[in-house]
N, C-alpha and C positions, 0 to 999 in steps of 0.2 A: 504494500500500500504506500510505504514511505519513497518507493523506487518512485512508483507510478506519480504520485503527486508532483516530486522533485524533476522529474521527467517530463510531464503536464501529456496531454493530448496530443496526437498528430496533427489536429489543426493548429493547437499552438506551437508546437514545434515549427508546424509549418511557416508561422507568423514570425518567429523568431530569425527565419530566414533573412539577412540583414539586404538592400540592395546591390551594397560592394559586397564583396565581387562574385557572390555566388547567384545574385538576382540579374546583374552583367554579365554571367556567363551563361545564363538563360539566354538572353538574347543574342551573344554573340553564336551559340548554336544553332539557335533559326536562320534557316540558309535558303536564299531564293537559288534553285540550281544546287549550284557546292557553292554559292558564293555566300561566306558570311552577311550576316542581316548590315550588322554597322558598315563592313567594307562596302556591301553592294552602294547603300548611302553615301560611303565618301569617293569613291567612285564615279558616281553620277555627277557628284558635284565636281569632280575633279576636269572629267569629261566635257562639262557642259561650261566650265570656265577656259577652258582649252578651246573649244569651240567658237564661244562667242568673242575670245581675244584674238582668233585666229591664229592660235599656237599650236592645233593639234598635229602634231608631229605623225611620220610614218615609219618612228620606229618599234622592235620588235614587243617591246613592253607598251610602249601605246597600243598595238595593235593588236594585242591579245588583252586588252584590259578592254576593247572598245566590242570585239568581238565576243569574250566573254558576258560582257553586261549584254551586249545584245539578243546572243543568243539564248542565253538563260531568261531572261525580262519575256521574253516573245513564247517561249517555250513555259514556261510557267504558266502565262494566263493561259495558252491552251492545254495544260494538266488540269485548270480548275474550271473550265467548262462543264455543264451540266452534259452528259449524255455526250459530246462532241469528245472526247477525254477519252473515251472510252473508244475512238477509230481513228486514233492516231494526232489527238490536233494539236499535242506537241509539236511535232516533226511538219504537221502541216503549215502550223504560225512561225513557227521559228523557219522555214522556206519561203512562205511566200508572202507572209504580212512585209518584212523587207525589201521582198521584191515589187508590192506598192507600192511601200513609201518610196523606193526610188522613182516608179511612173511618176506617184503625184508630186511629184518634187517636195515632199516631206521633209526627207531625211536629208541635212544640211549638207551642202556640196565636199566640204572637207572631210566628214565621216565617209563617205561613196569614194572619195580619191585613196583616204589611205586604206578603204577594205580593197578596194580590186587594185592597188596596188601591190599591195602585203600580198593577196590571192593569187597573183597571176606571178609575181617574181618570186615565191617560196615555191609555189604548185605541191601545199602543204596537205591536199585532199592525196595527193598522191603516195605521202607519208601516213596519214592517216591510212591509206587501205591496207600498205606494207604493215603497218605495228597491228593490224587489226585480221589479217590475212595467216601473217607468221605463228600470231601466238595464238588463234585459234585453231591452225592445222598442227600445230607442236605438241597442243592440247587434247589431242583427239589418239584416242588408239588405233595402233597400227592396221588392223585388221577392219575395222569400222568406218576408218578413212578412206581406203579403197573399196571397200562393197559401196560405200556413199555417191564416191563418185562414178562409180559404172552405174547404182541404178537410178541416178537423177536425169541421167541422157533419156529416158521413157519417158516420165511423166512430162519432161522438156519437149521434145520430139509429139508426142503426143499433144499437146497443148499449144503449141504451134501450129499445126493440121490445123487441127477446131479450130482455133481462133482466124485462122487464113479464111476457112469453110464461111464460118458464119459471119466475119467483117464484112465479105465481100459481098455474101448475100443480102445481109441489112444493106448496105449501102447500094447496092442494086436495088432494093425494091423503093429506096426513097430517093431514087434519082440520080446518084452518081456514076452509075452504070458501071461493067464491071472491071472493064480496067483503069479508070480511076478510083475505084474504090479498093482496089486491090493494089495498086503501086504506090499511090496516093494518101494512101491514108492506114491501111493493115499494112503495108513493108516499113513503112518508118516507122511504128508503132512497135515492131519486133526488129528494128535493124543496131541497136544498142546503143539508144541514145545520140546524143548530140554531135561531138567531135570522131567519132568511131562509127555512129548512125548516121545519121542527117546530112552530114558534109559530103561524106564521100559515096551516099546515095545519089545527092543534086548533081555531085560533078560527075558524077556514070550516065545521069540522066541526060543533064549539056550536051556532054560528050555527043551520046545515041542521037540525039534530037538534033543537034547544031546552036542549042538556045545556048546563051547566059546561064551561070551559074546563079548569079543574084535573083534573078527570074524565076528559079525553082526551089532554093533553100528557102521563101519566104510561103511556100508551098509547101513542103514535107515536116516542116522544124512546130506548125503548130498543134500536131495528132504528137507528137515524144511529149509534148508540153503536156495537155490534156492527158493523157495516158497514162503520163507518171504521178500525175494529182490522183486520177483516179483508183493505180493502184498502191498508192501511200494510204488513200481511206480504204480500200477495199484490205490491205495488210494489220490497218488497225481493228478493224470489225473484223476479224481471224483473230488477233489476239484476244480480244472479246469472246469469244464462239468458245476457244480454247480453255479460256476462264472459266465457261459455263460448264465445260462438257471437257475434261483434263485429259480421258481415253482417247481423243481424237490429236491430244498433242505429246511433244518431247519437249516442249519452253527452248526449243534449241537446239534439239537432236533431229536426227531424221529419221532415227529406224530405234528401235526396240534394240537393247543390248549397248548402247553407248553411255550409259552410265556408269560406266566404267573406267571412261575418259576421266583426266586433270580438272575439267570443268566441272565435273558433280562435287567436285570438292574434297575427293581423297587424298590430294595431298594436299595437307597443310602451306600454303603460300606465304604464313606469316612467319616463316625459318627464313625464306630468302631476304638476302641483304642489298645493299643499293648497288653494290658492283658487279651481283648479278642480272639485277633487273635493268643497267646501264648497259652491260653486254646485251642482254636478249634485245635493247633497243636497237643499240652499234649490228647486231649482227643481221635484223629484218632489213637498217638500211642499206645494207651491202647486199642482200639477198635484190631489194630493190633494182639496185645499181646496175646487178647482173643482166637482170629481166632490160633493162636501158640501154645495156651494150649490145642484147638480142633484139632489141628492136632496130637500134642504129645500124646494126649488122646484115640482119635475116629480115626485116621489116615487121619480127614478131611483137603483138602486142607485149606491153613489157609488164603489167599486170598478172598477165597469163604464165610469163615466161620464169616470173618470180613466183608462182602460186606453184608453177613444177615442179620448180630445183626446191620449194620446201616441203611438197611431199615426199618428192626422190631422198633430202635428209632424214625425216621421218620414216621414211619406209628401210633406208637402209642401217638405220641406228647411228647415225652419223653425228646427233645433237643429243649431248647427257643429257640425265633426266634432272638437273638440276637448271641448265639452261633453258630446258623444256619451261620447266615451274616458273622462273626468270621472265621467259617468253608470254607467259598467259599471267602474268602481271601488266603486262607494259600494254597485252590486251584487255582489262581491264581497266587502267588509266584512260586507257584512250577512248573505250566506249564509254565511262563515264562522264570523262572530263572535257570532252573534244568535241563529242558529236552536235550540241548542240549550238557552241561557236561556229564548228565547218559550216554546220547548216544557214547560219546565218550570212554567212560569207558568199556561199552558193546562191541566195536567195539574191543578193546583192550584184552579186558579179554576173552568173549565169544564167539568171532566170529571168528573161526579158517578161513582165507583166505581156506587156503589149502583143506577144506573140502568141502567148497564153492565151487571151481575150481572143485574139482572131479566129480559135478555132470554136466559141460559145456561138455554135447557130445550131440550131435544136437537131436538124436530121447529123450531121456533123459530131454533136455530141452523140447521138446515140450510138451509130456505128461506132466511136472510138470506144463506150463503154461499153459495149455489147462483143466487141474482140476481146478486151482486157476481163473482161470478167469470163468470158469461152473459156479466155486460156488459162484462169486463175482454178476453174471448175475443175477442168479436165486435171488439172494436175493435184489438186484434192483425191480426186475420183481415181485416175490413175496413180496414185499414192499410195492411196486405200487399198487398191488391189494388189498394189506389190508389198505389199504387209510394211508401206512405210507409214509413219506419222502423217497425217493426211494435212492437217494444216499447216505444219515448217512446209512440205514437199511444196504444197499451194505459194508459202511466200518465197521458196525460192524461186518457181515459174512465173510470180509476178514481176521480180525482177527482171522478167524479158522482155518485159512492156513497160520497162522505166526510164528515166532520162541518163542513160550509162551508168558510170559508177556514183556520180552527185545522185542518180533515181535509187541507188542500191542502200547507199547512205540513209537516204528519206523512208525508204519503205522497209527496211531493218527495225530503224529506229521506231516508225511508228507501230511495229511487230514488235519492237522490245525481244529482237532473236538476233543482236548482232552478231551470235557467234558464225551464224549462218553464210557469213561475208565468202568465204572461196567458193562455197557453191554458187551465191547469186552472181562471181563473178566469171563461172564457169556460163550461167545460163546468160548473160549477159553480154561479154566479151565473146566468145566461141558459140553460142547463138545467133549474135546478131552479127556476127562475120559472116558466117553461113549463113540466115538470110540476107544480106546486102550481095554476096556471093551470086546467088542464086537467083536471087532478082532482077539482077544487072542481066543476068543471061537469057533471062526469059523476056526482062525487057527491048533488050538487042535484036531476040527475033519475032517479038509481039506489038513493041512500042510502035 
């Protein structure tokens, strides 16, 4: 009794709680993002004094303090959406509310110079895939890794068909007829995106036809646009489904029996130290590098060429299991810490609103969401059948219909399945090579 008295009640314990510093370190843990409450505050002020003295500078700490605040502020309000939270509108406001405010001339000219500045001379989305690429194939058991990827080539393949099938017939029946609905608007939509899709689809196109290049990329570039909106929400209503119905997923996996992998958590990651987690960064960038000297060399994509040489490590024991654990650290960082800056950046630099908007005309819309959703279906369905996880296989086959690796980035995130980054970049890159491929030849002797 004398304990209790002298002790008082939990609520006055509670009360006893003084402000300093233990009622300050309440608030310094509430984090918009990972960014502490007070920093994100001095931050903004920091920011917005820089701004309007016209000092904001473009170096690497301004531009990660400008990006961070952005992309976490943008990405926040759409976690607290009612009902909209729940199909990705993180990944959807942290993309393309920025890519507004650039249309409507919002966002102050200085903040837009030093994002696509910092964006295009770092080409740090490209480090971003390598730290995110490396350490979730390091991550992944040996055996698990290779059945993954032979049998993601099905529900790919397969969902490609369909979505070819039924684009082109929607689009036939409301007017486009069938070979513009099918070059025009289903080939770009599966050709991978932007600079690997769209570009070197227009210039095949020029080429066949004798047009301008300018002429046709203002044509193919606004269905990647539309497409990859579409399936960033259709990836978050899957993580949704998933929520509801848990047998239909892996949160990350693709097939049954990968739980077994680094990522479920059996090895402890909190023994690694920072000079192994500095290696597993140093060692994805050099893996990078590689894949860069095979593109400069063999004209192989270099994303692809880096996703090889780190299963061929993987497969042949070639990376201790300590660098491994190192490795799915630095992929952890980066999907927490990064993705929602990159995305703000991308929303910024490569996401033209106005391009976007061109393709909002109702028969237009439907066909582009009536392909992406075929091919998001069939690869559920064919998932299911190959006794995989039905809804990863789905948002890896959405990533065929995204805006390249910026679409892989967005429709991961708003799946909340970044681990899933080398297969969307298998369905993406070597997808949509193979359809641009394939279409140029058909166009050659159909256009």
């Amino acid at each position: 009794m004398t304990e209790d008295v002298e002790a008082g009640t939990a609520p006055e314990r509670a009360a006893k709680v003084h402000f300093w510093p233990e009622g300050w370190w309440r608030i310094v843990d509430f984090k918009i993002g990972i960014i502490p409450l007070p920093v994100y505050v001095l931050m903004l002020a920091l920011l917005a004094i820089f701004v309007m003295s016209g000092k904001l500078k473009g170096d690497i700490s301004t531009a990660i303090a400008l990006l961070a605040f952005g992309g976490f502020t943008c990405a926040e309000i759409g976690k607290r959406l009612p009902i909209l939270r729940h199909v990705g509108a993180a990944a959807i406001f942290a993309t393309f509310v920025p890519s507004y405010l650039v249309y409507a001339q919002v966002l102050p000219d200085s903040v837009i110079k030093v994002t696509k500045d910092f964006t295009t001379s770092t080409n740090f989305l490209y480090l971003f895939i390598a730290s995110i690429i490396v350490g979730s194939i390091l991550g992944m058991d040996r055996t698990v890794l290779i059945r993954g990827f032979v049998k993601i080539f099905g529900p790919l393949a397969a969902g490609s068909v369909v979505a070819a099938v039924v684009g082109t017939t929607v689009g036939t029946l409301l007017g486009f007829g069938v070979h513009d609905s099918f070059f025009y608007i289903v080939v770009p939509i599966m050709a991978g995106g932007v600079g690997e899709g769209a570009i070197p689809l227009s210039i095949g196109y020029s080429e066949i036809l004798h047009q301008s290049q300018n002429q046709l990329l203002p044509v193919v570039l606004p269905p990647v646009m539309l497409s990859s909106l579409t399936a960033i929400l259709l990836a978050g209503a899957l993580n949704y489904v998933g929520k509801r119905y848990p047998h239909l997923t892996g949160e990350g996996h693709l097939q049954p029996g990968e739980e077994n992998d680094i990522r479920a958590g059996h090895e402890p990651v909190e023994e690694i130290d920072a000079a192994t987690i500095a290696a597993a960064g140093v060692t994805a960038v050099t893996l990078y590098l590689v894949g860069v000297l095979c593109n400069t060399l063999f004209d192989f994509p270099a994303p692809v060429a880096m996703l090889l040489l780190a299963i061929l490590l993987k497969l042949a024991r070639a990376v201790s299991p300590t660098l491994q654990r190192g490795a799915f650290v630095v992929f952890r960082f980066f999907s927490t810490a990064v993705t929602y800056p990159l995305l703000f950046a991308i929303g910024v630099t490569l996401t033209p609103w106005d391009k976007l908007v061109a393709a909002f005309t109702l028969p237009e819309i439907i066909t582009i969401v009536s392909t992406v959703v075929s091919i998001i279906a069939t690869g559920f369905f064919v998932g299911r059948a190959m006794k995989m996880y039905p809804i990863d296989t789905a948002v890896v086959v959405a990533c065929h219909s995204g805006q390249g690796g910026t679409g892989d980035v967005a429709i991961l995130t708003a799946a909340n399945r970044m681990a899933l980054m080398p297969f969307a970049q298998i369905a993406t890159r070597t997808g949509g090579a193979i359809i641009v491929t394939l279409a140029l030849l058909a166009f050659a002797r159909f256009g």
